[in-house]
C-alpha positions, -999 to 999 in steps of 0.1 A, spaced: 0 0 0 29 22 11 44 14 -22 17 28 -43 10 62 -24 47 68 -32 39 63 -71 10 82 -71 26 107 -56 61 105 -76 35 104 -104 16 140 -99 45 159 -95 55 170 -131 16 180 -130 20 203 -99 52 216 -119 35 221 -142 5 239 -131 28 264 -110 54 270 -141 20 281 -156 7 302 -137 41 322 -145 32 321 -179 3 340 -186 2 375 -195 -9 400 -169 7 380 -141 25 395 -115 58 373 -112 91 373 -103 119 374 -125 154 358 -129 164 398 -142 194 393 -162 202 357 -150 219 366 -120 203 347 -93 181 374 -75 141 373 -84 126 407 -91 88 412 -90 71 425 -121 43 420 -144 40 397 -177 32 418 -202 38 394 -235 43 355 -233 54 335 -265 78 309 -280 91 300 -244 98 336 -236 81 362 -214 87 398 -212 85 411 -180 80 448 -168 100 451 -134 78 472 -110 112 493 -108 103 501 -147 129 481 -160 118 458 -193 137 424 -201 125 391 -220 136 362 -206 129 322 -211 101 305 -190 127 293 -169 134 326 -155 102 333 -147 83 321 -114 48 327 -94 49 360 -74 50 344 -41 61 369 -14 49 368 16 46 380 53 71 368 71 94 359 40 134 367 36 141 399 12 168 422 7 159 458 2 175 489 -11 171 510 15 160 544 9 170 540 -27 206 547 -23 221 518 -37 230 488 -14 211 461 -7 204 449 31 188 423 44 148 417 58 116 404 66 85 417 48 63 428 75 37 445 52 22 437 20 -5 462 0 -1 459 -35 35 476 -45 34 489 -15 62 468 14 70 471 49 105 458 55 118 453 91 153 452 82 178 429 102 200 456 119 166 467 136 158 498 111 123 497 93 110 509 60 78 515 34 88 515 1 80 495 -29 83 464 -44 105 478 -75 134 482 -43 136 445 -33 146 413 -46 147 379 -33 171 346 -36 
């Protein structure tokens, strides 16, 4: 019995893949983006998907296309890990997201400082 539960379950998996790598896919998403390959995941919006690309508009205003496999479910979360620039001056700093409104994030940064800003300033791993 134990046997089968674990195939059935090994078995749905590339469908749950699936149905998340998806939802990444469709245009007027908000997602988070690989932005320029270099490992940090940037929240923005889908504006075009096609041929295994998506072209993403960074809530920061940037614009980059990237393959699907850059491209995952917005995700973030109360209580979730970020790093913040904080008060847009150019370094990055650890935090927790304490606030969520739309584009609109409360950071509680990890050297006890705190900050509104938006989502265009943050990034995660």
């Amino acid at each position: 019995m134990r046997f089968k539960l674990i195939i059935a379950l090994a078995a749905s998996l590339p469908m749950l893949a699936g149905a998340s790598a998806a939802q990444a896919q469709t245009q007027g998403d908000w997602v988070l983006g690989n932005y320029k390959g270099a490992g940090y995941w940037f929240p923005g919006i889908a504006e075009k998907v096609a041929g295994g690309k998506v072209t993403i508009r960074y809530d920061d205003g940037e614009r980059e296309t990237v393959s699907t496999r850059n491209v995952r479910p917005y995700d973030w979360m109360i209580g979730m890990k970020v790093e913040c620039n904080f008060k847009g001056k150019g370094d990055w700093y650890p935090g927790t997201i304490a606030s969520l409104s739309g584009e609109k994030i409360g950071i509680a940064y990890d050297d006890g400082d705190k900050e509104t800003t938006k989502t265009g300033r943050c990034r995660s791993n």
